[in-house]
C-alpha positions in Angstrom: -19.7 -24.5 -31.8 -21.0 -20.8 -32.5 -18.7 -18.5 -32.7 -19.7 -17.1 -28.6 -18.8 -19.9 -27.1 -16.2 -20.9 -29.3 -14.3 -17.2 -27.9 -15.3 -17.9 -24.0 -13.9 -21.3 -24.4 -10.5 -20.0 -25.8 -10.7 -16.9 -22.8 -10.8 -19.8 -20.3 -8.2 -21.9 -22.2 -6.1 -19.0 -22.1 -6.6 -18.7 -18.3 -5.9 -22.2 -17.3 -2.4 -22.2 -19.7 -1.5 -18.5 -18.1 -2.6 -20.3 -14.0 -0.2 -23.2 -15.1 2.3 -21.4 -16.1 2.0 -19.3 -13.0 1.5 -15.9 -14.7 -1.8 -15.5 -13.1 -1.5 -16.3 -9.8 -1.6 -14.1 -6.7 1.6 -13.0 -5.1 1.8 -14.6 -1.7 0.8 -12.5 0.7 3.1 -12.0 3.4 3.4 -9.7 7.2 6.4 -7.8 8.7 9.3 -7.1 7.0 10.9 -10.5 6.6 10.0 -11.8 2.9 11.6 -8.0 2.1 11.5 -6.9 -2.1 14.1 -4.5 -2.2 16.8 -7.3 -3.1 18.8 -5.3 -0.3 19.2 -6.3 3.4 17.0 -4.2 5.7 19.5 -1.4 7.5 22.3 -1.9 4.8 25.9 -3.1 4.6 27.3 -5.9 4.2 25.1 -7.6 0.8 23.9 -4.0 -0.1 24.3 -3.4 -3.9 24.7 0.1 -4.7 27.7 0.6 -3.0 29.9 3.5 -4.5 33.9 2.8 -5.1 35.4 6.1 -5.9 34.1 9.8 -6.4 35.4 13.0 -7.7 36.8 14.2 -4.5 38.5 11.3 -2.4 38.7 13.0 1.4 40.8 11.7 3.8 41.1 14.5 6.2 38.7 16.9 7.7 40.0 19.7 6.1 39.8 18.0 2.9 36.5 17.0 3.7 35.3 20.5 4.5 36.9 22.1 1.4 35.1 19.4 -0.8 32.2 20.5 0.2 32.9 23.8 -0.5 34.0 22.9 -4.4 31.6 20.0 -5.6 29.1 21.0 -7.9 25.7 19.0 -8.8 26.6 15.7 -10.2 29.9 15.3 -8.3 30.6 13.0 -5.4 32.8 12.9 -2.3 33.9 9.6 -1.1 35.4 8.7 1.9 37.6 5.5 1.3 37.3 3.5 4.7 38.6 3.5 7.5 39.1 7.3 7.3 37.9 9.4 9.8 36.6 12.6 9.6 36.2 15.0 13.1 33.8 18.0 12.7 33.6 18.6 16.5 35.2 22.2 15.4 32.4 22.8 12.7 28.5 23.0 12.8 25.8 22.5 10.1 27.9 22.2 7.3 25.8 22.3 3.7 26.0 19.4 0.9 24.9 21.5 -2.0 22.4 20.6 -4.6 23.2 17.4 -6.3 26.3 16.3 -4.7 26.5 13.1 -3.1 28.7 12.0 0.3 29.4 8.1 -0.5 31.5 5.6 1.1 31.8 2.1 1.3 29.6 0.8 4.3 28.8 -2.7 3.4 31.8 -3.7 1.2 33.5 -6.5 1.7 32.5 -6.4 4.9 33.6 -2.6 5.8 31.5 -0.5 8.5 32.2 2.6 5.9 34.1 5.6 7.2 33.3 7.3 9.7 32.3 11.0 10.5 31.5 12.1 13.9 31.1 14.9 16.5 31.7 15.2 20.0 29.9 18.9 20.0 27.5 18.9 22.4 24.8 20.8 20.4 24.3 21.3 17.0 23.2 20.0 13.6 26.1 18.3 11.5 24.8 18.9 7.9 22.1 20.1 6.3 20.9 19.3 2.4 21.4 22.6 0.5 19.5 22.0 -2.3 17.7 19.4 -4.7 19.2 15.8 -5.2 21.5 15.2 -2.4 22.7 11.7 -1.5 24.3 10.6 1.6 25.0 7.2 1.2 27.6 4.3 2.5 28.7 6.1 5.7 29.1 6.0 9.5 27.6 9.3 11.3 27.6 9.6 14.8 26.9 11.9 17.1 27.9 13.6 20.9 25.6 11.5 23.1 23.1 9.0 22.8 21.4 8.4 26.2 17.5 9.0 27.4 18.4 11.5 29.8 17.3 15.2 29.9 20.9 16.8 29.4 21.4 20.0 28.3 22.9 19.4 24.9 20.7 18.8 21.6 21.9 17.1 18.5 21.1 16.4 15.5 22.4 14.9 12.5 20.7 16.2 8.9 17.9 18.5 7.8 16.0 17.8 4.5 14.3 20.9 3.0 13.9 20.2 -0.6 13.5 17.8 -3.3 14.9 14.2 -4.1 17.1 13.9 -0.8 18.3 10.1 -0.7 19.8 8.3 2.3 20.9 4.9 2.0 23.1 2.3 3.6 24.3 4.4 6.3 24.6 4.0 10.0 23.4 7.0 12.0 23.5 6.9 15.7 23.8 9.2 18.7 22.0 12.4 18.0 19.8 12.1 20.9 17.1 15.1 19.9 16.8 14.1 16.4 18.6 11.8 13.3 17.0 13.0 10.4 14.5 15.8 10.6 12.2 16.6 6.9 11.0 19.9 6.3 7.5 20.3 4.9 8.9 21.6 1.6 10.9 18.6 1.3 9.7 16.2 -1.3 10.5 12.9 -3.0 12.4 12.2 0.2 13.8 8.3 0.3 15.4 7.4 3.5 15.9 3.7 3.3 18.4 0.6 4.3 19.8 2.5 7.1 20.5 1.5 10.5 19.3 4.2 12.8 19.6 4.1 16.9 20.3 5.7 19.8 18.4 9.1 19.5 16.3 8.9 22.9 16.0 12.2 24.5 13.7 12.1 27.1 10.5 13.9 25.1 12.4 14.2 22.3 14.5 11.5 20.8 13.9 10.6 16.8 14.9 9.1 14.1 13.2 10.3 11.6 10.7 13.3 12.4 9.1 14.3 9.9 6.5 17.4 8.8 6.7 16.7 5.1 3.7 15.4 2.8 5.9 13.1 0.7 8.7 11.1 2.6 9.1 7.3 2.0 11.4 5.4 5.0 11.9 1.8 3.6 13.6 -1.6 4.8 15.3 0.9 7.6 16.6 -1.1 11.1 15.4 0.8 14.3 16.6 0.3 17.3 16.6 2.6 21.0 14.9 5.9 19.9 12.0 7.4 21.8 10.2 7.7 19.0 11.7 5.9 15.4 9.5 7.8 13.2 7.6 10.9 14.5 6.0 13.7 12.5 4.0 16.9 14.2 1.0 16.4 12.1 0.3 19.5 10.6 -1.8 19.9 7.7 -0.1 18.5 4.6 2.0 16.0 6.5 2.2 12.5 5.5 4.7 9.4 5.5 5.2 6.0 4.2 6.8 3.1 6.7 7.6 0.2 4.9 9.8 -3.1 5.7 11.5 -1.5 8.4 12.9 -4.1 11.3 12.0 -2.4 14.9 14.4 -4.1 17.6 13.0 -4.5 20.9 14.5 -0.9 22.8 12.7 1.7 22.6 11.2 4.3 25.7 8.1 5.2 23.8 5.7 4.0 21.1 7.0 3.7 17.7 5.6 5.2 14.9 3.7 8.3 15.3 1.7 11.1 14.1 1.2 14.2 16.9 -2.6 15.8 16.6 -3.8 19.0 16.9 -4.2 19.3 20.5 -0.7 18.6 20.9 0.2 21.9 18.4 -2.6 23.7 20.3 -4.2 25.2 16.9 -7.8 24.4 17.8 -7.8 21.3 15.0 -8.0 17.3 15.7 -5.9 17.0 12.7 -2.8 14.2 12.8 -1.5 15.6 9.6 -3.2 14.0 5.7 -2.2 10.2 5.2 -0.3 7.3 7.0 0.9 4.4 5.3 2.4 1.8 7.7 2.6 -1.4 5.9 5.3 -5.1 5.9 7.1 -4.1 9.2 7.8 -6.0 12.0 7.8 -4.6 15.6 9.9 -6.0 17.8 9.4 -4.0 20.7 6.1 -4.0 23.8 5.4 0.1 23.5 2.4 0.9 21.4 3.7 0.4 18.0 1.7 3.5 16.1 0.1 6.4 17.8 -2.0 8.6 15.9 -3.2 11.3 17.9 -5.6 12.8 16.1 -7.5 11.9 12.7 -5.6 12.5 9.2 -7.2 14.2 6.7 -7.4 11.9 4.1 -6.8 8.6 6.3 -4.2 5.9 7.4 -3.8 2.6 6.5 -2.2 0.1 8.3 -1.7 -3.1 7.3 0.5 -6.7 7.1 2.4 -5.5 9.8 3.9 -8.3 12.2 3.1 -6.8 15.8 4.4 -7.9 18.9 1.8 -6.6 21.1 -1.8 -7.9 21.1 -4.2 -6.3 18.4 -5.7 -3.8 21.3 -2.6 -2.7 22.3 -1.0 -1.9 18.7 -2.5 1.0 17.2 -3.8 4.0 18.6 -6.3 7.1 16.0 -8.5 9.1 17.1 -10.1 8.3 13.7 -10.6 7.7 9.6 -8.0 5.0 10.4 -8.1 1.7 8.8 -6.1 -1.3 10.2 -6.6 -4.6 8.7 -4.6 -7.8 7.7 -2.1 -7.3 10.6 -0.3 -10.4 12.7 -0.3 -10.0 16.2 2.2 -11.7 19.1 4.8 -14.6 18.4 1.8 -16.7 17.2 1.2 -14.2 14.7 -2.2 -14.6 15.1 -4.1 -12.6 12.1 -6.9 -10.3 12.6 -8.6 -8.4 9.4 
């Protein structure tokens, strides 16, 4: 045999061993958020593997709480064993400095994780002081979460630099805003969270978001106006990926606000979208772009529970392909 075929007949040997063994075969391709890679349950707890135990400060009290935060350096951690509970009606926006992290135990052996709350009718609760904080394990609620225009706003954390985490935490009753992301904040991972109950009437998110680089994985959503809103300015941008969106909600889900909603004379609904694996549980559109992003959206293997036409909304340089649609989950490319 020369020594051409001889090689092409030891390439396709090689392929047929490596197909039997099952090292060349294609992953199986999957829609919504069920078949789930993170090797964590989708909004946390209970089966959730980086769960913390102990931490340089161990907090039982508010005060204790609030003078932790005012001693822990980058590196550190404050844990909150459980069933503490921590009141900060009497504070507002405290700051969790660079590279500190706020950890209990949400999720171990069966524990809810402690549990800090407000009842101040307006305010923000923390903000991220710096690079590298973590908040991760707990219970946060706030004052109110109904749909109604009342005159308090609250909101639970603002992101404004790098590496912010938030992970296996419940966060529920700030009913302008959960989490709001700064556009300076980068490498922002919000995931494995269960987020609800921020509904405002036009207002009322979980996530909102003006930041080009913030990644909200295997999250649960459930009653917010809007789970995951963003204002769409130049430079914005957001990944949604296996995130579980129960069936309340007053508004459509995902979203990306366009230029004639800012009023600067653009059509721009910020740079890139990436919606991909969840499953929407909900009727209301499920993603409204209202404009066209920069650079394009993709949107795909998504389970929907609307038809295809009444899924997606862009005004443009959108592509949506390789979505399941209804309980059939009838696929469209």
């Amino acid at each position: 045999m020369p020594d051409k075929q001889l090689l092409c007949y030891a390439v396709g040997l090689l392929f047929l061993l490596l197909a039997a063994a099952g090292v060349a075969q294609e992953p199986e391709e999957t829609f919504g958020c069920e078949a789930n890679p993170t090797g964590d349950p989708i909004g946390g707890g209970e089966g959730y593997r980086d769960i913390l135990t102990t931490g340089d400060f161990i907090v039982k009290t508010t005060d204790e709480f609030v003078a932790a935060l005012k001693q822990a350096s980058p590196g550190q951690v404050i844990y909150l064993p459980d069933g503490v509970e921590i009141d900060l009606s009497a504070h507002n926006t405290l700051a969790i400095p660079a590279g500190v992290t706020l950890a209990g135990g949400r999720g171990a052996d069966g524990s809810e994780g402690a549990r800090i709350f407000t009842t101040r009718k307006s305010g923000r609760m923390f903000v991220a002081a710096g690079d590298d904080v973590r908040l991760t394990g707990l219970r946060f609620e706030g004052p109110y979460g109904g749909s109604e225009r009342v005159a308090h706003s609250a909101y639970f954390l603002s992101i404004g630099d790098y590496g912010t985490e938030v992970d296996n935490c419940e966060i529920y009753n700030f009913n302008v805003a959960a989490i709001g992301v700064g556009r300076g904040a980068t490498n922002v991972q919000i995931h494995h969270n269960f987020i609800h109950h921020s509904q405002r009437s036009g207002l009322g998110y979980g996530v909102s978001t003006s930041s080009s680089d913030v990644h909200i994985i295997a999250n649960k959503f459930d009653y917010c106006r809007h789970h995951i809103a963003s204002g769409g300015s130049p430079g914005s941008g957001y990944e949604a990926a296996w995130n579980l969106i129960l069936p309340n909600a007053t508004s459509h889900h995902f979203d990306m606000h366009g230029g004639r909603d800012r009023g600067d004379s653009t059509d721009i609904a910020g740079d890139w979208m990436h919606v991909h694996h969840n499953t929407f549980q909900s009727t209301h559109r499920h993603v409204a772009i209202r404009g066209v992003p920069s650079d394009g959206a993709e949107i795909h293997h998504n389970w929907f529970a609307n038809p295809a036409a009444k899924s997606v909304s862009s005004g443009g340089n959108t592509r949506v392909y390789r979505n399941v649609y209804g309980p059939e989950k009838i696929l469209e490319e």
